[in-house]
Phi, psi and omega in degrees: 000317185317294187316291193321317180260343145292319168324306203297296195287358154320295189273006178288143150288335177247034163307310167320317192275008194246124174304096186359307207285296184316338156324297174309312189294330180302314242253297177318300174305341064077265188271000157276340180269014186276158174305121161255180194258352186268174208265178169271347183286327200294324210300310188244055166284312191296341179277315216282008193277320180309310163316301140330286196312344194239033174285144180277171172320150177313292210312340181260359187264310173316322178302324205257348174275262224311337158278357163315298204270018199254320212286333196286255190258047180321317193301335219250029209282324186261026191261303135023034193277127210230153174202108180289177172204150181299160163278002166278329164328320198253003191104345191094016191216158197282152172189174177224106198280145163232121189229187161300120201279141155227104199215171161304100163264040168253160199039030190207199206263160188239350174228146168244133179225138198224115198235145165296310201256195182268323217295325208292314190293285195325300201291278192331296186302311191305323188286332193281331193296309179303333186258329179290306183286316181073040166257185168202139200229130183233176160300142184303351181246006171251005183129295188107208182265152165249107135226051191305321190280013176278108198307180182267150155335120175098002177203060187260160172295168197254130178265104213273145185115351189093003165100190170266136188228161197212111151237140166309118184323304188216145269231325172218127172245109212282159199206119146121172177219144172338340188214043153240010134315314181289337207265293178237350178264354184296359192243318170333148184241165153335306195293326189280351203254342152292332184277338158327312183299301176297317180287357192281308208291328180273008166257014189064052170257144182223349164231093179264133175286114167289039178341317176299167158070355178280003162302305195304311169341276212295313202304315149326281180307332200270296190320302187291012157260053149064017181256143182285163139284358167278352179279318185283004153312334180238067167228303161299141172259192181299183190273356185263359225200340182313336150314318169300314179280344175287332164264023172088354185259021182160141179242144176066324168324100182097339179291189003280175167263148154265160201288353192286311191319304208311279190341286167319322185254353165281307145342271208295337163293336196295268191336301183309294201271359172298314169292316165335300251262337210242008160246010131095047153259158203234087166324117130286136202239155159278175183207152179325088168276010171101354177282108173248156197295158160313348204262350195274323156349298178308282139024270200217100199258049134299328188280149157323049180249112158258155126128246281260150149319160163308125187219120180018052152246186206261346219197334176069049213267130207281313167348304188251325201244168183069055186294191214204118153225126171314102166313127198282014191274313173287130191300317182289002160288341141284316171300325185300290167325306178270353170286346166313282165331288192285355178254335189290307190309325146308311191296312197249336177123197203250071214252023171179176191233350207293138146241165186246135194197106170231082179303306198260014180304122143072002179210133187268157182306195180244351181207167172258031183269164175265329181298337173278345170283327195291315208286317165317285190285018164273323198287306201302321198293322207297286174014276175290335194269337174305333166276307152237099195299002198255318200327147167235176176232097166273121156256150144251154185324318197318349176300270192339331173227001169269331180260046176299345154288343170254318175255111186255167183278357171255004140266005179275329160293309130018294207277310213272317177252053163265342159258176199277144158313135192074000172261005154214156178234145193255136127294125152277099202285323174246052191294341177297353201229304179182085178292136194239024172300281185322341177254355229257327216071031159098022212045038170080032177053045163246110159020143171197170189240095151337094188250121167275127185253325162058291201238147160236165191030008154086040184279177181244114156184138227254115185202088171231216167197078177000275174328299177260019172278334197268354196238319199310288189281029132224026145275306191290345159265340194241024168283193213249126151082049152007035192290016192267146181283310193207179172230169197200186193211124188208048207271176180251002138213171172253182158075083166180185190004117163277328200296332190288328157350270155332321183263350185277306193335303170314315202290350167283003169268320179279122179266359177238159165290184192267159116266103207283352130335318185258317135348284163353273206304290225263348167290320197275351154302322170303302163306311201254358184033077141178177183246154178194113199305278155004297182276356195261334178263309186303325164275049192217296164309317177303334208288307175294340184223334153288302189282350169225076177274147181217023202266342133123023160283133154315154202236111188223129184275097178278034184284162209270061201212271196277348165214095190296145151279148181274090179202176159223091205305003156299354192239143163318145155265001174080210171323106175325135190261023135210144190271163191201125226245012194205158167259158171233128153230151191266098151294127202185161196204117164259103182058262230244330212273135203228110166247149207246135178259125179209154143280118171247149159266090212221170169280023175247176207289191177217166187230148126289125196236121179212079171148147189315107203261009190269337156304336186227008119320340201260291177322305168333310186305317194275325171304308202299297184332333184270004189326305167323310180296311188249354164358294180303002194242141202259015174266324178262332152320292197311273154010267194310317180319300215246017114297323184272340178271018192250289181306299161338318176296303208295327175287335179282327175299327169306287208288336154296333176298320169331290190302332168297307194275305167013284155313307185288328183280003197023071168238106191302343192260324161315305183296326185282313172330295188275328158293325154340313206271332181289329227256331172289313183318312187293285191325306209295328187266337153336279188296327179314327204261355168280003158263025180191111198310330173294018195223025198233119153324319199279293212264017148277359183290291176336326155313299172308305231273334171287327121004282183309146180211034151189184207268335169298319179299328184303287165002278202284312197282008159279316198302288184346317205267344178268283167104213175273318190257055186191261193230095177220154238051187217292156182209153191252195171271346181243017179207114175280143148321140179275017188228015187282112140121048150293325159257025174315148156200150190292088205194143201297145199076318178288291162346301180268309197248357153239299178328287196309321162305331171291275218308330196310298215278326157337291210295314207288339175287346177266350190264335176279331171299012189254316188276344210240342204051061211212150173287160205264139212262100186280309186305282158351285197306291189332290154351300181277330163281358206231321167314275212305330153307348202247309170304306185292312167320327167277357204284180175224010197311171177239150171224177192298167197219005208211127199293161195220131180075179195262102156338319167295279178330309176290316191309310199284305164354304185279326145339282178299319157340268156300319203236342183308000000 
């Protein structure tokens, strides 16, 4: 057998590039990949027993719940018993009891909650406050928390039955995507990134990806490769865009980092993961995918470095695009990867064995054999265990589907068994969606995570898919030769549906589906702390029609506000960017006038829309009726705020398609009617979302600008934070970036001071190409936005930071206004 597989690797055409010791290693994987008889939990038992061993003491992980609960519930600090315990108590699986304290409780405690981890104690208190109590806890931009309805010290319920026992399905529950450090934490301080911690922990997350602070890293590893810092000045990217330059898909953009930065997020990673590691989660950490400064090329100019293709610029201008990546093929590709590794672990201890590794994101090998795809992912593992002899390698999927004409299953087996079984774990990054479990065989029987993938680019737009949060991953647990491990979240911003959240959040608890009907009703008692009939039938319509898309588009938000078409409507607009098999109609009434909402099958451009919007005008209705009741509540403002403003979008898409065919019927006074009308929809929702501090432009600016800590960095890092949510990466003077409104988002200031100037300066080119009769000068236009754009971006102007007017009042305004 031995002979047989050096022949076969003898005889690869890409033998030259694959190296001896990696020869061994392929030779090794080999003979670990023959069938065995053991299951995938026995497969990464041995990691996760490793993993145990390096949980700090019961007393500091208890210590570290109970300020969960001090920051939480200060009133409710001696209410309380936390206690850790082994998992043979649980069965041998991580879990959390909530029982009756037993003891003297008066002025002392009255529940005991007892977990393997902090984490296990945090989800147990979280879970009794919501079920026992009726409270809730969301992200602060999304509402916070309610917890009004939590009875006082002395008088918490009693837990009946001998208590609660909650164990985990499967072993980890993973948290974040690769560029929601960029989408969202990026601007974050401590304070903020503690109450972060604190929400992971009480939804049970135990596998967080850790990001931060690895420029300072690299800048340490890389100077003992001879590289400057002026070099790594074009290597890095701004402080908004670093996701991007840590995969290889751009260099300088937005840069350089200054040293306060490098210094500052080195700090502030320190912190993150010392609270991750005393709440007993387990850092996911980066590791080497092969991106190197260009300068190393020079350095050492033998090595295996190509490189890389054009990744979305207007021009392929080498200034910004087109990294230099180290063939994993290459001996210096081990050395690097492992000089990584041992510098994170001097810098922070010895706090995970987890690493994160995406060579191929978004980017294909150079050839498709396998034995040379084998040789790859053998050399990314050899990296990390030479660094850490313990190391696993967490990927994510997303390759497997977006570049899914290249990884065919024998490469995907290629990629999945280049390492020892249980020594990598796959995201299934979009299972919510297009689960790659299901065509894979189990990826081919490797360890894997159930993944929400949900949001893109940290867009506002009320989108989920219930249904298949509550059933997918435990069809995919309970299939027939199971490999999943854990279930996760990987959305590409937060802060937004808070309800889909809440419910994947469960599914690390849950062993049945949900019936998310019934789920319903006691989540929005909870959230709004009362039942009120009106929101128990409006969410029972979201549930069906916002909350159940099933059409299998990704959901990225193109509504023509936040993201205008670039075209020219005298022209086709060609291809749709989604096809959609159903009609929807918007039925609405302005004074005398009844206007109809349709998905046409037509050459103009499209939003994607899938559900009935005249069904979620009727919900709006039932939002406002309840008004009386919840006014006080900033969970049902946040709630009502980013409803009327999901319908209000969706009716500004008709009335810009109005304004289209207008123009095509070359009728001015209709293109002046509708356009007039998109431009108000933009002033009016601008102010609705200016009623509510979660919807405002000035305090993602602010953020950044507190960051700084002299006035060139304020400098850079607003121009960075206008931007990412505007026009970013490279633009010519006739050509927007090809990723401009990619991070759109609805939020008060952006709207009146960007959004409303685009559309403005569109219509007018269109209304004078009507009056003058003449083609509508596109090229002009393009000019004139890409200035004005270029000037906002750069701008230092201030917009509010502090919500302005009454959220009921503008909603039920607008609402007659429109909709009546």
């Amino acid at each position: 057998m031995a002979v047989a597989i050096i022949r076969i690797l003898n005889n690869s055409p890409t033998m030259n590039f694959i190296s001896g010791d990696v020869l061994i290693i392929i030779f090794i994987l080999f003979i670990t990949r023959l069938p065995q008889s053991f299951s995938t939990t026995e497969a990464i038992q041995p990691s996760l027993t490793r993993l145990d061993s390096k949980r700090l003491s019961p007393s500091v992980q208890e210590s570290a719940a109970k300020a969960v609960l001090g920051r939480l519930l200060p009133t409710h600090l001696l209410s309380f018993h936390f206690k850790i315990v082994s998992k043979d108590v649980c069965g041998g699986q991580g879990c959390f009891l909530i029982e009756n304290y037993d003891g003297p409780t008066e002025n002392g405690p009255e529940i005991l909650i007892k977990g393997t981890t902090a984490v296990e104690i945090a989800s147990g208190l979280h879970w009794y406050i919501k079920y026992f109590c009726g409270a809730h806890v969301s992200w602060d931009k999304t509402g916070g928390v309610q917890l009004a309805s939590v009875p006082k010290p002395g008088s918490l319920p009693l837990v009946k039955d001998g208590g609660v026992l909650i164990q985990r399905p499967v072993p980890w529950n993973y948290y974040q995507n690769v560029v929601t450090s960029s989408y969202s934490y990026v601007w974050w301080d401590w304070e903020r990134w503690e109450k972060e911690i604190d929400w992971m922990a009480l939804q049970g997350i135990n596998l967080p990806l850790a990001f931060s602070g690895q420029e300072a890293i690299w800048q340490k590893v890389f100077m003992g490769f001879n590289i400057s810092m002026e070099d790594l000045n074009d290597f890095f990217g701004g402080p908004a865009f670093l996701a991007w330059a840590r995969m290889g898909n751009l260099h300088t953009w937005g840069g350089p980092l200054s040293k306060n930065w490098l210094k500052q997020q080195l700090v502030l990673q320190k912190k993150i993961l010392s609270r991750m590691v005393e709440l007993g989660m387990t850092p996911v950490l980066p590791s080497f995918s092969g991106n190197v400064p260009a300068a190393l090329k020079t350095i050492f100019p033998t090595a295996n470095i190509t490189r890389l293709g054009d990744w979305n610029t207007v021009d392929g201008d080498p200034h910004w695009c087109c990294t230099y990546l180290l063939n994993p093929s290459d001996p210096l590709f081990v050395e690097i990867g492992e000089a990584f590794i041992k510098m994170q672990i001097k810098e922070y201890g010895d706090v995970t064995d987890i690493y994160n590794c995406d060579t191929f994101n978004e980017n294909s090998p150079p050839t498709n054999d396998t034995i040379y795809i084998s040789s790859l992912g053998a050399a990314v593992y050899k990296a990390m265990s030479n660094g850490d002899k313990d190391a696993v390698w967490l990927m994510q999927g997303w390759l497997f589907y977006s570049d899914s004409t290249f990884w065919k299953p024998p490469q995907m087996k290629a990629l999945l068994h280049s390492v020892p079984v249980g020594k990598m774990i796959v995201l299934d990054l979009f299972a919510d969606v297009k689960p790659i479990w299901a065509t894979s065989s189990q990826f081919y029987g490797t360890p894997y995570v159930w993944c929400l993938l949900h949001n893109f680019g940290g867009n506002i737009e009320m989108y989920g898919t219930l249904d298949a949060i509550s059933s997918g991953p435990v069809d995919a647990r309970i299939s027939k030769n199971s490999t999943m491990v854990g279930v996760g979240m990987c959305m590409e911003g937060i802060e937004q549906n808070p309800v889909v959240y809440e419910l994947m959040s469960e599914m690390a608890f849950r062993k049945e589906k949900v019936q998310v009907l019934e789920w319903l009703k006691t989540y929005t008692h909870r959230r709004y702390g009362k039942s009120v009939q009106q929101i128990k039938e409006a969410w029972a319509i979201l549930y069906h029609t916002v909350y159940n898309c099933t059409d299998g588009i990704a959901d990225h938000n193109i509504d023509f506000i936040v993201k205008f078409p670039d075209w020219d409507p005298s022209i086709n607009f060609g291809s749709r960017p989604s096809k959609l098999n159903s009609m929807h109609t918007f039925r609405l009434r302005t004074r005398s006038r009844r206007f109809s909402f349709q998905e046409r099958s037509s050459d103009l451009p499209q939003a994607h829309l899938w559900y009935s919007t005249h069904e979620v005008v009727s919900a709006l209705k039932l939002f406002l009726a309840a008004g009386n009741d919840l006014a006080g509540s900033l969970t049902y403002r946040y709630d009502l705020v980013d409803l009327t403003r999901q319908v209000l979008s969706k009716l500004a898409n008709q009335v810009y398609l109005d304004a289209i065919n207008a123009f095509r019927r070359k009728d001015v006074k209709a293109l002046n009617i509708h356009s007039q009308k998109f431009i108000q929809l933009i002033k009016d929702i601008d102010v609705l979302l200016a009623s509510d501090d979660n919807f405002l432009l000035g305090t993602w600016l602010e953020s950044a600008k507190l960051l700084a800590e002299n006035p060139s960095e304020m400098r850079q890092y607003e121009w960075n934070a206008r931007t990412q949510v505007t026009m970013w990466f490279d633009t010519t003077p006739t050509n927007q970036s090809k990723l401009h409104d990619y991070a759109n988002k609805f939020w008060s200031g952006l709207l009146e001071g960007y959004y409303l100037p685009r559309a403005s300066s569109y219509f007018s080119y269109l209304s004078k190409s009507l009056e003058k009769n003449e083609s509508f000068k596109l090229v002009e236009w393009r000019k004139q936005w890409i200035s004005f754009s270029n000037k906002w971006q750069a701008g230092l102007e201030l917009y509010p930071v502090k919500a302005q007017g009454n959220f009921l009042t503008i909603a039920k305004a607008l609402f007659d206004k429109y909709l009546s």
